[in-house]
PyMOL Python script that loads the backbone (N, CA, C, O; Angstrom):
from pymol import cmd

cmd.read_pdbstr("""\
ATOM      1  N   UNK A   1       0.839  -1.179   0.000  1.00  0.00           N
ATOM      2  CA  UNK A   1       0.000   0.000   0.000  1.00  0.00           C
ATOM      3  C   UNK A   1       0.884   1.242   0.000  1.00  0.00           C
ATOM      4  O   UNK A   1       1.881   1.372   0.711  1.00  0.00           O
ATOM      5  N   UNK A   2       0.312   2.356  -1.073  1.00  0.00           N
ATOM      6  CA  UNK A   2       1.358   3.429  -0.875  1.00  0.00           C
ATOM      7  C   UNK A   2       0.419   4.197  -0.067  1.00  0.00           C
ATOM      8  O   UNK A   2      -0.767   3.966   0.167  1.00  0.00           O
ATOM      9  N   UNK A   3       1.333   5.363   0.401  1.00  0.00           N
ATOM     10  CA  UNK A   3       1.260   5.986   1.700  1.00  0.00           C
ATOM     11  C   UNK A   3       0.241   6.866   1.252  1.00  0.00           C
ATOM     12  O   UNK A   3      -0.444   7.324   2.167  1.00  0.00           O
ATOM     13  N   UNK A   4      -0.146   7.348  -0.256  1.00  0.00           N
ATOM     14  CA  UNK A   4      -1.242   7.944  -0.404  1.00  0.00           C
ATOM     15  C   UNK A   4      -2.463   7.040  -0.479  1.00  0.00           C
ATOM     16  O   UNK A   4      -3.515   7.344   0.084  1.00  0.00           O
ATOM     17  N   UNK A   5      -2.365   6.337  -0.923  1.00  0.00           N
ATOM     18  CA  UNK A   5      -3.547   5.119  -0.402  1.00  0.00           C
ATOM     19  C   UNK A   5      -3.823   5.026   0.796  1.00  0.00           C
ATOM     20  O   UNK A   5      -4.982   4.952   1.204  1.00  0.00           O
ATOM     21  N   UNK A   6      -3.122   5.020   1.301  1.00  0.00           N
ATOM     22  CA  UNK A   6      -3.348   4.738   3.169  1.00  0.00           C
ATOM     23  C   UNK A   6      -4.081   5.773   3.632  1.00  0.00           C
ATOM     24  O   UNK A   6      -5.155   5.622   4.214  1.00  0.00           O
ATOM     25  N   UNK A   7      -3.246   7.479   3.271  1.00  0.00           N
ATOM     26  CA  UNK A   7      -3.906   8.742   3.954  1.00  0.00           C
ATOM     27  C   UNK A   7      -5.579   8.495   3.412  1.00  0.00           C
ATOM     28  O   UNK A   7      -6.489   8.491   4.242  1.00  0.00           O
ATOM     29  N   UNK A   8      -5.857   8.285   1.864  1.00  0.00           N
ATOM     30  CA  UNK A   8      -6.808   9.275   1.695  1.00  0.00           C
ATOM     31  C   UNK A   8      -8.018   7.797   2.019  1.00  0.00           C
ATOM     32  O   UNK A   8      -9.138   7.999   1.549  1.00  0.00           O
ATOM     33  N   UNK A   9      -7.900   6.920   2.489  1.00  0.00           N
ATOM     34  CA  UNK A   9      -8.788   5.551   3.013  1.00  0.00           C
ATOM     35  C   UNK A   9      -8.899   6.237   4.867  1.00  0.00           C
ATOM     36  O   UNK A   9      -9.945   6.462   5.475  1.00  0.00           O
ATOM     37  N   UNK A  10      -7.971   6.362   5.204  1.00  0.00           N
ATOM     38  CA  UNK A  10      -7.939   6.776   6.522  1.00  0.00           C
ATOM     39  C   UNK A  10      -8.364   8.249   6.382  1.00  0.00           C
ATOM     40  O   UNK A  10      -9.244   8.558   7.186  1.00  0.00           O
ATOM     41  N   UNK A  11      -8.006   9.118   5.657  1.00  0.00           N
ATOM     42  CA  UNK A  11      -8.857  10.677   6.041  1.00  0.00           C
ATOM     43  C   UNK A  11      -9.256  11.611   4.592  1.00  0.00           C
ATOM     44  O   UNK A  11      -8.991  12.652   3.991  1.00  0.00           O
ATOM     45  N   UNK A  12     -10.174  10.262   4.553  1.00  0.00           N
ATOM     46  CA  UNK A  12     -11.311  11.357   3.491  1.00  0.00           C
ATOM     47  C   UNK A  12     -11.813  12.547   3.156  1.00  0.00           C
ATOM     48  O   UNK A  12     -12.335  12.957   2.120  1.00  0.00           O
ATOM     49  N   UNK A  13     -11.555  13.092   4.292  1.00  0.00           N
ATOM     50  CA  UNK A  13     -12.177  14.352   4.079  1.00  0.00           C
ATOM     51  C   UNK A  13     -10.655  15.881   4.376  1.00  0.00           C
ATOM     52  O   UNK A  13     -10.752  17.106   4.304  1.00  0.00           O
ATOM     53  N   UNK A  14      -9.733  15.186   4.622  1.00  0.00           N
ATOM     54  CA  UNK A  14      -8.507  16.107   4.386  1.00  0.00           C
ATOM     55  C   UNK A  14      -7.769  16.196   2.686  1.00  0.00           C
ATOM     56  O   UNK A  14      -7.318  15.224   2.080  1.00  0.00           O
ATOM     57  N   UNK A  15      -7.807  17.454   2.240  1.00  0.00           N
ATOM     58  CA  UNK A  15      -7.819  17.560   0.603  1.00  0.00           C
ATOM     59  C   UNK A  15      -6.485  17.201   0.106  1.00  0.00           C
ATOM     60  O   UNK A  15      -6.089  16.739  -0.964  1.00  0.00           O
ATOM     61  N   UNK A  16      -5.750  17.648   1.498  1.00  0.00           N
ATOM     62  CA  UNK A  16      -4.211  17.547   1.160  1.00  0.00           C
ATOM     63  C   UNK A  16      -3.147  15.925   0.875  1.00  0.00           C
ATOM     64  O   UNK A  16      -1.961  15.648   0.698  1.00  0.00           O
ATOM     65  N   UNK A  17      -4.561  15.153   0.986  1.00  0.00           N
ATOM     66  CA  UNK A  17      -4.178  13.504   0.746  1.00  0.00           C
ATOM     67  C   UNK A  17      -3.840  13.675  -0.188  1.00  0.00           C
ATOM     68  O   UNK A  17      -2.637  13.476  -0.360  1.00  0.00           O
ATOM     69  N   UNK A  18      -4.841  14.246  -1.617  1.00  0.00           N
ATOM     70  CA  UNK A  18      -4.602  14.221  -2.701  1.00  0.00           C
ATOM     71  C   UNK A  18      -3.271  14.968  -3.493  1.00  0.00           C
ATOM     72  O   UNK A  18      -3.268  14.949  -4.724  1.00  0.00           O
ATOM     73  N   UNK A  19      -2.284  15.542  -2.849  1.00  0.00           N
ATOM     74  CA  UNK A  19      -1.030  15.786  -2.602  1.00  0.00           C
ATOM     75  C   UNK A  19      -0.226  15.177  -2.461  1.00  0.00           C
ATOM     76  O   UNK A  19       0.944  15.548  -2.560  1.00  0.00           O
ATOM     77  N   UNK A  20      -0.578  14.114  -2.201  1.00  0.00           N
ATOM     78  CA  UNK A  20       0.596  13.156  -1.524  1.00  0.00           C
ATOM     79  C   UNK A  20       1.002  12.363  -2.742  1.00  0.00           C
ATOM     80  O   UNK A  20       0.090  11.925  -3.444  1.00  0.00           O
ATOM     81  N   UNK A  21       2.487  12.078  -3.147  1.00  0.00           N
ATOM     82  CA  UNK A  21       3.182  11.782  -4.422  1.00  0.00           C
ATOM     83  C   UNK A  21       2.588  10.341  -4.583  1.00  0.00           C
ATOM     84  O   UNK A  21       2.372   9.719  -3.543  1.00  0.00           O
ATOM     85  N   UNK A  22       2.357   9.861  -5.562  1.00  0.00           N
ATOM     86  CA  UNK A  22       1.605   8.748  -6.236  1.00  0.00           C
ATOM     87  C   UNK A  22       2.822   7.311  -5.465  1.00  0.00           C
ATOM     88  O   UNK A  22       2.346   6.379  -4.817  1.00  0.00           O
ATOM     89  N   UNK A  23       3.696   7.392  -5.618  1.00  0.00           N
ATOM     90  CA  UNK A  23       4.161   6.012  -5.478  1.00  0.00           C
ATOM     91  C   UNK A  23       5.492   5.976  -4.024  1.00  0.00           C
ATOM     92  O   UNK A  23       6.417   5.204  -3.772  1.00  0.00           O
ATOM     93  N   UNK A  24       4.927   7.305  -3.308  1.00  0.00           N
ATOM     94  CA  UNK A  24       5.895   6.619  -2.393  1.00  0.00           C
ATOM     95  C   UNK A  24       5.283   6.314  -1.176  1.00  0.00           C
ATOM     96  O   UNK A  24       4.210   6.762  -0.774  1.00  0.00           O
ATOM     97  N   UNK A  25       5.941   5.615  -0.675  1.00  0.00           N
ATOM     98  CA  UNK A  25       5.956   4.172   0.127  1.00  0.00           C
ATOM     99  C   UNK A  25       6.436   4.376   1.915  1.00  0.00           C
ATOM    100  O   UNK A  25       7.498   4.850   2.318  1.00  0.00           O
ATOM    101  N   UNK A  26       5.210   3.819   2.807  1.00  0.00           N
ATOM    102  CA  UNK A  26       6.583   3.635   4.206  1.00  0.00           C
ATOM    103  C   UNK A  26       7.615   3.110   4.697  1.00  0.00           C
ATOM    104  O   UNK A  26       8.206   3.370   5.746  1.00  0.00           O
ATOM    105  N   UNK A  27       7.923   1.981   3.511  1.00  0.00           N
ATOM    106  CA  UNK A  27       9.605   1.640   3.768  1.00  0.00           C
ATOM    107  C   UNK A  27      10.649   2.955   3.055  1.00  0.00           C
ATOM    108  O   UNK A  27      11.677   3.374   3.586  1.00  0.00           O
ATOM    109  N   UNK A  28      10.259   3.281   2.171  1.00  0.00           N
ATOM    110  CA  UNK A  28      10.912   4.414   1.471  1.00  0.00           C
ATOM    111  C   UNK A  28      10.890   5.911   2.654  1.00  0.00           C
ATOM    112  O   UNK A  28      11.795   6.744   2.604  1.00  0.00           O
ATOM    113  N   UNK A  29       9.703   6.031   3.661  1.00  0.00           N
ATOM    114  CA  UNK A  29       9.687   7.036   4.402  1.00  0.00           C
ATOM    115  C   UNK A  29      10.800   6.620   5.782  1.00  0.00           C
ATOM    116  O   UNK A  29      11.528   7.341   6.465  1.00  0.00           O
ATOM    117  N   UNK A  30      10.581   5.370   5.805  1.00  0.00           N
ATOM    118  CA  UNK A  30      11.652   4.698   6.775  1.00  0.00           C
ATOM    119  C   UNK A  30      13.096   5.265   6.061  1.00  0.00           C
ATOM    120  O   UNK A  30      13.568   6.045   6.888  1.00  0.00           O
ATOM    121  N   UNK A  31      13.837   5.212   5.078  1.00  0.00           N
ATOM    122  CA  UNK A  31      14.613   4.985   4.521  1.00  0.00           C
ATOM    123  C   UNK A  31      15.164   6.546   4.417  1.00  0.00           C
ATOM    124  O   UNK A  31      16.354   6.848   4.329  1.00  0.00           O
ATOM    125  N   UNK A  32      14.204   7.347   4.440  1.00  0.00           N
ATOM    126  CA  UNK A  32      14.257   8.588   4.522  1.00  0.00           C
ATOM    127  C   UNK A  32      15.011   9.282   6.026  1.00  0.00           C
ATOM    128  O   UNK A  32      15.986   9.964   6.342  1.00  0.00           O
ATOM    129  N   UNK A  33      14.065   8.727   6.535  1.00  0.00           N
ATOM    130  CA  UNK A  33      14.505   8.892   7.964  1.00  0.00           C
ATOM    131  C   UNK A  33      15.678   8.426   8.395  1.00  0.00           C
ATOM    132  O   UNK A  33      16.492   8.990   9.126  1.00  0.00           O
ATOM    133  N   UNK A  34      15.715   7.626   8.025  1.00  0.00           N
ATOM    134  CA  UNK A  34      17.405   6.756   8.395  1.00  0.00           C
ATOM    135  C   UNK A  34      18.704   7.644   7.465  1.00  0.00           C
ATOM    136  O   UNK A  34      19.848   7.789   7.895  1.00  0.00           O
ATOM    137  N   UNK A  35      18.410   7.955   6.672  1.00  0.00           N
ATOM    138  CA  UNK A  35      19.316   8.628   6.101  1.00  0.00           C
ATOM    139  C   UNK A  35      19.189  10.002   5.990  1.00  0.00           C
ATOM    140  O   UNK A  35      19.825  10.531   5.078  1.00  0.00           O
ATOM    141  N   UNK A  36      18.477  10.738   6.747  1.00  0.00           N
ATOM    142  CA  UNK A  36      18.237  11.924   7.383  1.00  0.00           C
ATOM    143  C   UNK A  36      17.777  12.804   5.799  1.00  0.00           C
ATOM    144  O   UNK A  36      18.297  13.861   5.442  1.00  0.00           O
ATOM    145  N   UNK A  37      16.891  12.186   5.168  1.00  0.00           N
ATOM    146  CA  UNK A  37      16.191  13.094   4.257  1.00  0.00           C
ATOM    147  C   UNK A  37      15.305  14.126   4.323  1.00  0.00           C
ATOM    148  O   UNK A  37      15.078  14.759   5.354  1.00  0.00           O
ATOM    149  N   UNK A  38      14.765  14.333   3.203  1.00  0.00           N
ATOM    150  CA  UNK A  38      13.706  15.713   3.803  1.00  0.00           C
ATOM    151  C   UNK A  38      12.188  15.058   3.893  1.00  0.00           C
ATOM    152  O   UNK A  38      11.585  15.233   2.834  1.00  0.00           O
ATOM    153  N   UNK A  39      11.516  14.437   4.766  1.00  0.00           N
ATOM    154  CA  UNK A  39      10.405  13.850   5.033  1.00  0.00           C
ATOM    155  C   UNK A  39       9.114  14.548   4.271  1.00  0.00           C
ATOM    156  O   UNK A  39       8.133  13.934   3.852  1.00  0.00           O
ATOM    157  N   UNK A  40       9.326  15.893   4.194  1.00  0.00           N
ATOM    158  CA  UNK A  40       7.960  16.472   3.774  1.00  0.00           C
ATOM    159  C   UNK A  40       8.144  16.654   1.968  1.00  0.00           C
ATOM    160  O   UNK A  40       7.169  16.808   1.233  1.00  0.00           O
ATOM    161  N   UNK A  41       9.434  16.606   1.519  1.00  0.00           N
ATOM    162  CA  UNK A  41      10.130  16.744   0.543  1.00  0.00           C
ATOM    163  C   UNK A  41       9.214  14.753  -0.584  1.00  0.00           C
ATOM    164  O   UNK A  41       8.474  14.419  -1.510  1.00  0.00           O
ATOM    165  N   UNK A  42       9.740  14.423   0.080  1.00  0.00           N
ATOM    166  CA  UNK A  42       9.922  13.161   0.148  1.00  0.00           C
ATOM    167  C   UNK A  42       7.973  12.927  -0.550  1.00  0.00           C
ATOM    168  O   UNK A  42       7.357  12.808  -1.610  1.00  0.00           O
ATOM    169  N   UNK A  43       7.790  12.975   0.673  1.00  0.00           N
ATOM    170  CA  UNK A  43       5.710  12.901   0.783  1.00  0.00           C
ATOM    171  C   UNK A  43       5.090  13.700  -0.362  1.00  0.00           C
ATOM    172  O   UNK A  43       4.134  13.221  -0.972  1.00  0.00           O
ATOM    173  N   UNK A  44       5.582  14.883  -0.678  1.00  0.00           N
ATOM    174  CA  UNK A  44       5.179  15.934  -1.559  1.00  0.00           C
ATOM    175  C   UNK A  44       4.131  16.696  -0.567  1.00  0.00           C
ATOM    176  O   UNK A  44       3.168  17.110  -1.212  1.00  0.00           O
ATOM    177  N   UNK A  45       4.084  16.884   0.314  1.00  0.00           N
ATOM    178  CA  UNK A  45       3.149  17.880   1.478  1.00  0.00           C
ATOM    179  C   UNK A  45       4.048  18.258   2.333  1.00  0.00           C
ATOM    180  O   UNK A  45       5.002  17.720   2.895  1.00  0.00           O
ATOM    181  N   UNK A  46       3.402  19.639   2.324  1.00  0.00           N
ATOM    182  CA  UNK A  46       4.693  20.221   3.611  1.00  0.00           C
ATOM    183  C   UNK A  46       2.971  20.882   4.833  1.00  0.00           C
ATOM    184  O   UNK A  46       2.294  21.908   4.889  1.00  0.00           O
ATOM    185  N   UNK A  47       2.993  19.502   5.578  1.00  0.00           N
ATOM    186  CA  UNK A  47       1.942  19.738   6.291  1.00  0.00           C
ATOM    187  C   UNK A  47       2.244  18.945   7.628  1.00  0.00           C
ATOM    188  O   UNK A  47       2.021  17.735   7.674  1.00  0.00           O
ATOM    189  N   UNK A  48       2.849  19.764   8.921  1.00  0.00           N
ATOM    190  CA  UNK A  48       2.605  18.698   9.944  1.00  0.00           C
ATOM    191  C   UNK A  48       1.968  17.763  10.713  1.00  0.00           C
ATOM    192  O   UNK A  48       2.373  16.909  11.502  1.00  0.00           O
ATOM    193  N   UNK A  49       0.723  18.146  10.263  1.00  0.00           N
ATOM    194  CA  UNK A  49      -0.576  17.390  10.802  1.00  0.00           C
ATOM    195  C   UNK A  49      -0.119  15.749   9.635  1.00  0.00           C
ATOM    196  O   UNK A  49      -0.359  14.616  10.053  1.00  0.00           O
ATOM    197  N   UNK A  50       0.256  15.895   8.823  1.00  0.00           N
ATOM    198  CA  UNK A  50       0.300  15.014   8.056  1.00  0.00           C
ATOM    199  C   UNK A  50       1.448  13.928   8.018  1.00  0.00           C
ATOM    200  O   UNK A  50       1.434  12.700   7.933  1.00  0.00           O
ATOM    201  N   UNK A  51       2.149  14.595   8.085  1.00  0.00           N
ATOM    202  CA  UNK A  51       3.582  14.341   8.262  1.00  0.00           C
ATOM    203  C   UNK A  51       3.178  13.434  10.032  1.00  0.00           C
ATOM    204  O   UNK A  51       3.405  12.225   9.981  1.00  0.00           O
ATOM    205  N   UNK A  52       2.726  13.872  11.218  1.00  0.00           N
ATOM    206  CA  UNK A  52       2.504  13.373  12.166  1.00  0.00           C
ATOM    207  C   UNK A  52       1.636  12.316  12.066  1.00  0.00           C
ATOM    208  O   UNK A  52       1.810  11.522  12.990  1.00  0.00           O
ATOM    209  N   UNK A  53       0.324  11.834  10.911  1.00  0.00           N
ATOM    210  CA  UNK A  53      -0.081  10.977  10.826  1.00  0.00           C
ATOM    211  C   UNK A  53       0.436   9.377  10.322  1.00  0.00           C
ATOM    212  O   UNK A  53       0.169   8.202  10.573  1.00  0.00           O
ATOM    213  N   UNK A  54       1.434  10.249   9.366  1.00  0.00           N
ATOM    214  CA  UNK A  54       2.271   9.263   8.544  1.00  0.00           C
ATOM    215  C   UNK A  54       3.501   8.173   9.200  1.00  0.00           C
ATOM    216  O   UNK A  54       3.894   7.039   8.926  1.00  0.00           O
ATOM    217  N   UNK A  55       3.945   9.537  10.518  1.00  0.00           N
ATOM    218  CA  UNK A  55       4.659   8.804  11.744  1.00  0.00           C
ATOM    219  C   UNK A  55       3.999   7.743  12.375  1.00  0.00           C
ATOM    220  O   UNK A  55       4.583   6.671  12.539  1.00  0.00           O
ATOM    221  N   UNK A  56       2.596   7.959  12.829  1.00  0.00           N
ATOM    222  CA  UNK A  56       2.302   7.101  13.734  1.00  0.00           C
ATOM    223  C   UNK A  56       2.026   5.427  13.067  1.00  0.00           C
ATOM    224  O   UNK A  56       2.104   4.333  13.626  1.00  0.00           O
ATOM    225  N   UNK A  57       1.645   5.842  11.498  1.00  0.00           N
ATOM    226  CA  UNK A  57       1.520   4.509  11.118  1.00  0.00           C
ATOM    227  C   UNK A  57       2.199   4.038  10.982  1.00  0.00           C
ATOM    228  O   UNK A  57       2.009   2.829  10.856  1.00  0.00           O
ATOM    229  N   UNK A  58       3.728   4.619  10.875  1.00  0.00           N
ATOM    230  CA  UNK A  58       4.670   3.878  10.506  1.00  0.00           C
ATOM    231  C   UNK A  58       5.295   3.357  11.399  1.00  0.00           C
ATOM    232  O   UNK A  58       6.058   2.410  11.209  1.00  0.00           O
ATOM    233  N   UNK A  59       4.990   4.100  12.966  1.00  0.00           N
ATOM    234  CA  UNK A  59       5.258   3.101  13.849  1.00  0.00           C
ATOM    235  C   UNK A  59       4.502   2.426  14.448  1.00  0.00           C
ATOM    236  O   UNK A  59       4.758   2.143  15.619  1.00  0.00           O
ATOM    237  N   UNK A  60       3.022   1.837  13.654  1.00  0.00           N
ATOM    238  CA  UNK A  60       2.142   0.837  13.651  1.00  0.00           C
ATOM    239  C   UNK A  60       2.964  -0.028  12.918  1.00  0.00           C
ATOM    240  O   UNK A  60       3.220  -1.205  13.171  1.00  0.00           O
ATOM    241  N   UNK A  61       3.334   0.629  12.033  1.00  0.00           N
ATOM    242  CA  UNK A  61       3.605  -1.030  10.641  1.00  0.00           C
ATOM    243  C   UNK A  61       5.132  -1.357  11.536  1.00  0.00           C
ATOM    244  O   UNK A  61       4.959  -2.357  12.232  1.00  0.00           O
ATOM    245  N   UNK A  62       6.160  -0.941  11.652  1.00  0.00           N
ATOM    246  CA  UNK A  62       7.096  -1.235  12.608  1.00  0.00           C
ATOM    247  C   UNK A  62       7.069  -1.957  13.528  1.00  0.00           C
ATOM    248  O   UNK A  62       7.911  -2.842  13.677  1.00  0.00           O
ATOM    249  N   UNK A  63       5.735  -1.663  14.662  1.00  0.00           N
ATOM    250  CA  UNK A  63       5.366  -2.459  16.172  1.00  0.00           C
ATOM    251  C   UNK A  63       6.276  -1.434  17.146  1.00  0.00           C
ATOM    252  O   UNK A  63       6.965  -1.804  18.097  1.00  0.00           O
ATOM    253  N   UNK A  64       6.111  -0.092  16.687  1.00  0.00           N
ATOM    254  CA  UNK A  64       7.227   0.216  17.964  1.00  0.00           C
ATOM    255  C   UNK A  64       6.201   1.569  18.340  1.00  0.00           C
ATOM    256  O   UNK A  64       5.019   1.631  17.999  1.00  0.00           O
ATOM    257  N   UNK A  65       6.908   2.584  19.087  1.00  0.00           N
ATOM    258  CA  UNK A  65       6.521   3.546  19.475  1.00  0.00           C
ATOM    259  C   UNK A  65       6.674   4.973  18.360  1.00  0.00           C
ATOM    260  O   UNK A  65       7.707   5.093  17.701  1.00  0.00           O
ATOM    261  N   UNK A  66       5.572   5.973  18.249  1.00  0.00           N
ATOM    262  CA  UNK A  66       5.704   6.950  17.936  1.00  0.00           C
ATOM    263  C   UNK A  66       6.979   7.812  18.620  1.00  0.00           C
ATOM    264  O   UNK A  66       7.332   8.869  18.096  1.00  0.00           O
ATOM    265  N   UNK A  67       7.446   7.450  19.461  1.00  0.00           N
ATOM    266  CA  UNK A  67       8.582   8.098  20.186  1.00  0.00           C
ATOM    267  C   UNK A  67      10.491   7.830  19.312  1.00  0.00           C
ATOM    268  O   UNK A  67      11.542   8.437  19.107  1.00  0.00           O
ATOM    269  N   UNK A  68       9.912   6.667  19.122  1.00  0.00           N
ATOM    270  CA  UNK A  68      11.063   5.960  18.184  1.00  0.00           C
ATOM    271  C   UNK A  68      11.352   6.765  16.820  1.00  0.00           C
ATOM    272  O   UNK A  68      12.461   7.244  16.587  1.00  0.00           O
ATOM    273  N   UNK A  69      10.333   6.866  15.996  1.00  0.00           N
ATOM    274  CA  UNK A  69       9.861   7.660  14.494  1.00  0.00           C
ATOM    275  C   UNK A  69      10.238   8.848  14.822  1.00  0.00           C
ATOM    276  O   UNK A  69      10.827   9.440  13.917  1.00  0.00           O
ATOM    277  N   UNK A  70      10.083   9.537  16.005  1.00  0.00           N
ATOM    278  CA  UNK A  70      10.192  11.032  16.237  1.00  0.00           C
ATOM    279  C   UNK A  70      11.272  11.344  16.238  1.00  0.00           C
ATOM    280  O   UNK A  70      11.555  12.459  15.801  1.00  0.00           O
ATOM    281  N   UNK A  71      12.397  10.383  16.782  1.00  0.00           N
ATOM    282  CA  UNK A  71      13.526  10.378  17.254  1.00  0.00           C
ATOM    283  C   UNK A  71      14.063  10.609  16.336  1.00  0.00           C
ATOM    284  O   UNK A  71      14.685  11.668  16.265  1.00  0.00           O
ATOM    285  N   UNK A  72      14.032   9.505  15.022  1.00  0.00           N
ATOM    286  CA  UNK A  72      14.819   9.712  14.026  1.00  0.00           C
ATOM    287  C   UNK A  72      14.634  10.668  12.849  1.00  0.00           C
ATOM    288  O   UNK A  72      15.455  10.822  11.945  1.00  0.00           O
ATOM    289  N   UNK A  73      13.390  11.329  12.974  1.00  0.00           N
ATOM    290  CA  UNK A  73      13.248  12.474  12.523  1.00  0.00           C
ATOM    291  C   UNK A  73      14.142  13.684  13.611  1.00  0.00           C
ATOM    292  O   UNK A  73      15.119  14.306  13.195  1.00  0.00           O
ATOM    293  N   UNK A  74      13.873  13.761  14.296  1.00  0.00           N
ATOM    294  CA  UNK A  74      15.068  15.033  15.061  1.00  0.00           C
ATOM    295  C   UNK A  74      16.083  14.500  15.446  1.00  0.00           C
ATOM    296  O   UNK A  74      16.479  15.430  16.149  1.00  0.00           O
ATOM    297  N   UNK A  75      17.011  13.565  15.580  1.00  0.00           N
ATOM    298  CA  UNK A  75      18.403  13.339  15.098  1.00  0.00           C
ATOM    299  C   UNK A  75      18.987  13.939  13.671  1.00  0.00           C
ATOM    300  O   UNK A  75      20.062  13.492  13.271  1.00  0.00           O
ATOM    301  N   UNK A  76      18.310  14.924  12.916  1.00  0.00           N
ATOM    302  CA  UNK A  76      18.766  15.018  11.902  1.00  0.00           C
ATOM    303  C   UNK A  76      20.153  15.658  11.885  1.00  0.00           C
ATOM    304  O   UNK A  76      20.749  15.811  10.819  1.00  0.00           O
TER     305      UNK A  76
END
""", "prot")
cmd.dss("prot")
cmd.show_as("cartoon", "prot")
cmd.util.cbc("prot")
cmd.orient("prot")
């Protein structure tokens, strides 16, 4: 599932889903993070509400904590 699939199933009614770049992915947002990329760059939205949703699933799909995801976003 790409990560715009995911937003706009999970929040229908936020416009800025439809923003979100066609084919990228939460291993690719993982990958981002690990190599200290530009996350909002990356997504094609420069929206924190969004950007914070995208964290938490990804530390659903992970099994870990939103605290973990955060981390490696501000280690940059």
């Amino acid at each position: 599932m790409t990560i715009k699939q995911f937003y706009l199933e999970n929040f229908p009614t936020d416009e800025l889903g439809n923003e979100i770049k066609e084919n990228v992915t939460f291993i690719g947002l993982l990958d981002v993070l690990h190599t200290k990329g530009d996350v909002y760059e990356y997504v094609g939205v420069w929206d924190s509400l969004v950007r914070e949703r995208l964290f938490y699933k990804l530390a659903e799909e992970l099994n870990t904590s939103c605290e973990y995801v955060l981390a490696l976003w501000y280690t940059k």
